[in-house]
C-alpha positions as CSV (number, residue, x, y, z in Angstrom):
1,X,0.0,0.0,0.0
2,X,3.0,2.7,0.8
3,X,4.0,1.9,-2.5
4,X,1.4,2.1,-4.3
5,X,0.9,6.0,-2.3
6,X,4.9,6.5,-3.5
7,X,4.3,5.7,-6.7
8,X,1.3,7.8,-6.7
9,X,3.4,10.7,-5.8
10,X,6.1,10.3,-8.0
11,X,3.3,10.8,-10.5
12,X,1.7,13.7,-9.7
13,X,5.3,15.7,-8.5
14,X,6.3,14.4,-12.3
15,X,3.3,15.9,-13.7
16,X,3.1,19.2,-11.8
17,X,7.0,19.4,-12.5
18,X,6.6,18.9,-16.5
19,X,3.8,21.1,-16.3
20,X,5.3,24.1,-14.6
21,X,8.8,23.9,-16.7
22,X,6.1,23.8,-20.1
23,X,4.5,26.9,-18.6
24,X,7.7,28.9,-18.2
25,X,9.0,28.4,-21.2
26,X,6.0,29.0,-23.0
27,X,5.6,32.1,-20.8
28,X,9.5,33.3,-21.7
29,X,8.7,32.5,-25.6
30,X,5.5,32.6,-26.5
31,X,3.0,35.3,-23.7
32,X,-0.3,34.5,-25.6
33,X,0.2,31.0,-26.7
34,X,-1.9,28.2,-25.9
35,X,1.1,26.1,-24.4
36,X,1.2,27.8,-21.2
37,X,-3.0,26.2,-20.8
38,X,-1.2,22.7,-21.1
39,X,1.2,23.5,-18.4
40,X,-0.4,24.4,-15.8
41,X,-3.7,21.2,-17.3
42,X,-0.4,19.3,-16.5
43,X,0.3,20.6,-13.0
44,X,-3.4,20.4,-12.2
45,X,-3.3,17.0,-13.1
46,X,-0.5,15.9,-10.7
47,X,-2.4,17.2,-8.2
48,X,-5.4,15.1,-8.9
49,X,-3.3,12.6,-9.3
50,X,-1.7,13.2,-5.8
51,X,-5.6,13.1,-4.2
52,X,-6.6,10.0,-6.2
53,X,-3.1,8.7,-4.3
54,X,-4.1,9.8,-0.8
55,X,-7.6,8.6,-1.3
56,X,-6.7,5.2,-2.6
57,X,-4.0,4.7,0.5
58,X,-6.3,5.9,2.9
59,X,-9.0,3.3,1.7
60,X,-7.1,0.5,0.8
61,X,-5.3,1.1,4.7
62,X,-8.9,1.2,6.1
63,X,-9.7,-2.3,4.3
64,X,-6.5,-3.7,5.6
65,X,-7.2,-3.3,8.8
66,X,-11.4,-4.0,9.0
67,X,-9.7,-7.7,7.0
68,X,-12.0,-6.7,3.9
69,X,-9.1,-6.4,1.4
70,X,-10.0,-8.2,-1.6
71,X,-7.7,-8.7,-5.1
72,X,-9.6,-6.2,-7.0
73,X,-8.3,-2.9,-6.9
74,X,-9.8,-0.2,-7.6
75,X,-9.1,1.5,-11.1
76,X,-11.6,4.7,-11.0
77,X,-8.3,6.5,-10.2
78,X,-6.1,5.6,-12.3
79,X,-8.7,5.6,-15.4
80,X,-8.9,9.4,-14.2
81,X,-5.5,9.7,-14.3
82,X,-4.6,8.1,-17.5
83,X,-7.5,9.0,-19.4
84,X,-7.2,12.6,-18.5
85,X,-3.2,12.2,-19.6
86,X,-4.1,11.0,-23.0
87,X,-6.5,13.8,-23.8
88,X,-3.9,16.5,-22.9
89,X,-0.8,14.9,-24.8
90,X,-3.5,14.1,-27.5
91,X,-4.2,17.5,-28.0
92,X,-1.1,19.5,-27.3
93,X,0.4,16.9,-30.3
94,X,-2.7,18.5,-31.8
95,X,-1.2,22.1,-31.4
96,X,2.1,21.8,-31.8
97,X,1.0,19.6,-35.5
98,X,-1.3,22.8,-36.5
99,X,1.2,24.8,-35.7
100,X,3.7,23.4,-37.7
101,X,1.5,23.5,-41.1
């Protein structure tokens, strides 16, 4: 389970940091572009990411110690997560593509 919540974490500190450094730079090159939005959708993903984390531990501790834990995990999280990942890189590829033509 503290695994799982350190892996969480590495996650969402991973996101928030790609996202900030994309902001910057697109603050230092580009003001009024749209790649600063995908920064900080990046950093406010790790931190979702970093709640789903805390939430999951926190339950999955709880059913440790009532003896309910069962194989199945839960996945709403990390479809969240994921899903949510996919979309931004999806359509900052999207951008950068149309930017390019």
């Amino acid at each position: 389970n503290r695994r799982t919540l350190l892996a969480w974490g590495r996650t969402g500190a991973s996101l928030i940091g790609f996202g900030l450094v994309i902001e910057r730079v697109a603050a230092e090159t580009n003001p009024i572009g749209v790649s600063g939005v995908f920064g900080v959708a990046l950093a406010a993903l790790g931190c979702i990411a970093l709640v789903v984390g805390m939430v999951d531990f926190i339950r999955t501790r709880r059913d440790i110690a009532e003896g309910k834990l069962t194989t199945a995990a839960s996945v709403g999280g990390y479809v969240v997560v994921a899903g949510a990942s996919l979309v931004l890189a999806g359509a900052f590829i999207a951008y950068v593509v149309q930017r390019l033509i």
